[in-house]
Each structure stands twice: as structure tokens, then as C-alpha cells.
C-alpha atoms as one frame of an Amber mdcrd trajectory, in Angstrom:
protein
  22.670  -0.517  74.967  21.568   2.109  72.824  18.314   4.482  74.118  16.293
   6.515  71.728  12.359   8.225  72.038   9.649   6.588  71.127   6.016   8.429
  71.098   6.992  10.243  74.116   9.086   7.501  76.314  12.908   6.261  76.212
  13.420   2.790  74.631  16.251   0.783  74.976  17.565  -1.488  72.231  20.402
  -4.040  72.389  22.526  -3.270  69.005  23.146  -6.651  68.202  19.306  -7.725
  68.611  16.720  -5.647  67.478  13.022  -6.399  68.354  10.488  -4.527  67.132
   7.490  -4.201  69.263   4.298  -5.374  67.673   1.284  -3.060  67.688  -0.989
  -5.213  66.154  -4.455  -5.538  67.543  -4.867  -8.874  69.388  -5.304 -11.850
  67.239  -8.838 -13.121  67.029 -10.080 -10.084  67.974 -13.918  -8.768  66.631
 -13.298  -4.796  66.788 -14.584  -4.234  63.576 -17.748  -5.769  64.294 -18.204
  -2.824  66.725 -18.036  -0.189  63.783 -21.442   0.766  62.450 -20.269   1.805
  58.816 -17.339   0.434  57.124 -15.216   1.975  54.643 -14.650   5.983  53.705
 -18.157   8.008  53.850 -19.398   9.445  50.789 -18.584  13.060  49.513 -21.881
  13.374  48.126 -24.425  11.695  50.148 -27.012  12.212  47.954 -27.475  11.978
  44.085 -29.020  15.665  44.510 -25.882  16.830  46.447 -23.726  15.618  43.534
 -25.700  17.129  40.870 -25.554  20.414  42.682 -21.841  20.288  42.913 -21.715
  19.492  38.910 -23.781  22.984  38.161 -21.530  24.724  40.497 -18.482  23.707
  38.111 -20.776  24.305  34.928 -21.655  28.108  36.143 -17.400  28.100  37.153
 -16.831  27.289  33.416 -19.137  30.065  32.393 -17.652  32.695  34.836 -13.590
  31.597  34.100 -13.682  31.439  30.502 -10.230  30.661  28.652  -8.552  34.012
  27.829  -6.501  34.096  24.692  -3.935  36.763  23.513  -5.138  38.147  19.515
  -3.285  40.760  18.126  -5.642  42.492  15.261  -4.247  45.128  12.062  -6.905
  47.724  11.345  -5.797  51.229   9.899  -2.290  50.327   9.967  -2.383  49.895
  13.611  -1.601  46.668  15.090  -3.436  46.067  18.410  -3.536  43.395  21.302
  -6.568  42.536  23.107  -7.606  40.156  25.470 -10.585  37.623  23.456 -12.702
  35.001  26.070 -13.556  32.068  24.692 -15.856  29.562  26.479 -14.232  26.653
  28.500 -15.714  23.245  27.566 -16.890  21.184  30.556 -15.090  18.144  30.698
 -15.533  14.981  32.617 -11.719  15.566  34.099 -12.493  19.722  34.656 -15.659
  18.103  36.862 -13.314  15.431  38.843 -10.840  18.228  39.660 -13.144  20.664
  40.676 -14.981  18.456  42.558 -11.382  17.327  43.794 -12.537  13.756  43.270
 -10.377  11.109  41.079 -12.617   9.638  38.123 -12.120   6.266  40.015 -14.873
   7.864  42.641 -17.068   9.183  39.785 -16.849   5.706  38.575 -17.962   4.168
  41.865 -21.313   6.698  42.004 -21.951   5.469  38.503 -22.317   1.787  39.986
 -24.318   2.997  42.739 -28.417   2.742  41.691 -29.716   6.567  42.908 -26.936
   7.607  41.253 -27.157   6.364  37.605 -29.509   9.012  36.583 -27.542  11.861
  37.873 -24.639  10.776  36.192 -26.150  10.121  32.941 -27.208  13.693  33.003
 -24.387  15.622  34.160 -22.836  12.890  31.384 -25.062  14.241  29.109 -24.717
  18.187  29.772 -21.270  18.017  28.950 -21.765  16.183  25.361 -24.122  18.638
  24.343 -21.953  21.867  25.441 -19.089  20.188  23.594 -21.257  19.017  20.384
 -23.076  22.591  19.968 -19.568  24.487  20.774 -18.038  22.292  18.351 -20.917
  23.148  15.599 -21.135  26.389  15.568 -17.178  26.831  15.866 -16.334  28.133
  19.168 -14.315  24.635  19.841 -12.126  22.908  17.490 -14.182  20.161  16.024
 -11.659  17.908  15.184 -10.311  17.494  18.620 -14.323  17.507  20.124 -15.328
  14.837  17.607 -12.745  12.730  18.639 -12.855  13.567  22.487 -16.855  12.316
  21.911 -16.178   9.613  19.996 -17.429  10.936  16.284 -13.936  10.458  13.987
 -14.670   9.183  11.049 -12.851   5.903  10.961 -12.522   3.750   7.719 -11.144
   0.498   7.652  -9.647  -0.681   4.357  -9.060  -4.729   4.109  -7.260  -6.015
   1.403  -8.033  -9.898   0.438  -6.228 -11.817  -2.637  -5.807 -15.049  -3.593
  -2.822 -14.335  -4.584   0.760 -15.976  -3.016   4.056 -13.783  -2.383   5.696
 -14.623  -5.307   3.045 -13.438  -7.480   2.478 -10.657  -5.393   6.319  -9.535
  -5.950   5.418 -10.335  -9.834   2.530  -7.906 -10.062   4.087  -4.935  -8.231
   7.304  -5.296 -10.127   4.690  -5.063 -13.478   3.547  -2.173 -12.134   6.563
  -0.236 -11.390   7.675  -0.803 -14.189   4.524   0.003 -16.253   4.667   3.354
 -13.962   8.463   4.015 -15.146   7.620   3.721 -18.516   4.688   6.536 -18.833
């Protein structure tokens, strides 16, 4: 027989036949009828609450802007200074200052009194973005496509034509190219 601690108390095991000890509730049993909520409470009890928490990050962004390293050439004399450039609010910057995962800001967004505040902390953020990205303090490129405004064009080719007769026509023109 082997001995070894367990939560405070010596346990004996027989190496050949381990048993493990079951600390299951008791089958059949109704404890959970006894609980008066179920599942994990909510950070934000209230829609209010939340959108409180999303200004807090909004006036964060506007007192930790991004700091970027220029160097600037004036009078011969190359200098390095410190420029601040706004941070963007961002759907993921709100989920990690909140310290929520965007799973949980998906769950308020099903929740009714929440639907409105989300739509307009939703909507806060596309505007900072779309009027930083106008008048150039974000790239606009990278905001356009972040909001969902790339240009896309779709080109769709039909012919009647089969694969041999394709291969015909583009050997015509290669060779029509060769020759000018």
C-alpha cells in the first residue's frame, strides 16, 4: 500500500487497483433548482452602465494618443520630435479595455435594452474612423476597408466559345502582337 495527501487527509491506495473516489453530487439530485440566477452575472447590468464604460475608453483614446518618431530637415539641421496622432476607436480597442471578449459584446447585442446602446457606441466609432479617414489623419485605404467601403469590381467573362477555339484565338493574337 502506497499513502499520499489528499485535501488535507492521508489516502491509501492499493498499486495494483486504483479507485478513484467519485465527488459527484448525488444522482437525481435538484440542487440547481435551489439557485435563484443561473449562469455568470452580467458585467454591465445596465445598457447605461455599458455605455458609460464605452466613453470612458473613447476619452482613453483621446488622452493616449499614438506617438510616432518624425525626424524633420530645416536650415540644414536635422531634428527628431515626438508627433501625436489620434488613436482610432475600434470595436477590439473597446473589448480590451473593457477586458471583455467580442463573444460578450455579441451576447449584449442579442439582449433587447441593449440594442440601442450598441448601435450607438457602433456608430461613434464609424464616424471617428470615417471623418479621421477624410480629412487624412488615418490611412484611408486601410479605414475604408476596416468599414467596409473598398471599391470592389467584379469582372465576368462569358463566351460561347469552346477550348479549342479559345486556344485558336489567343494563339491569333499572340501572334498578331509579335508581329507589330
Amino acid at each position: 500500500m502506497t499513502g499520499f495527501f489528499i485535501c488535507g487527509r492521508m489516502e491509501t491506495i492499493n498499486p495494483t487497483i486504483y479507485k478513484v473516489h467519485n465527488m459527484a453530487a448525488p444522482k437525481g439530485n435538484e440542487f440547481w433548482k435551489a439557485r435563484t440566477t443561473h449562469g455568470k452575472d452580467k458585467l454591465f447590468t445596465t445598457p447605461e452602465i455599458l455605455f458609460s464604460a464605452a466613453c470612458e475608453y473613447f476619452e482613453w483614446c483621446g488622452a493616449n494618443p499614438i506617438v510616432e518618431e518624425k525626424v524633420f530637415h530645416a536650415g540644414g539641421v536635422i531634428t527628431r520630435a515626438d508627433v501625436e496622432l489620434l488613436r482610432p476607436f475600434t470595436i477590439a480597442g473597446l473589448n480590451n479595455f473593457l477586458e471583455i471578449s467580442k463573444e460578450t459584446l455579441a451576447g449584449y447585442r442579442k439582449l433587447n435594452d441593449y440594442i440601442g446602446v450598441i448601435s450607438k457606441i457602433e456608430s461613434i466609432i464609424y464616424d471617428q474612423k470615417f471623418t479621421g479617414a477624410t480629412v487624412g489623419l488615418f490611412n484611408s485605404n486601410i479605414i475604408a476597408r476596416d468599414l467596409g467601403l473598398s471599391d470592389k469590381q467584379e469582372v465576368k467573362q462569358v463566351t460561347d466559345m469552346t477550348d479549342e477555339e479559345l486556344d485558336k484565338k489567343i494563339k491569333e493574337l499572340m501572334t498578331s502582337s509579335n508581329d507589330s
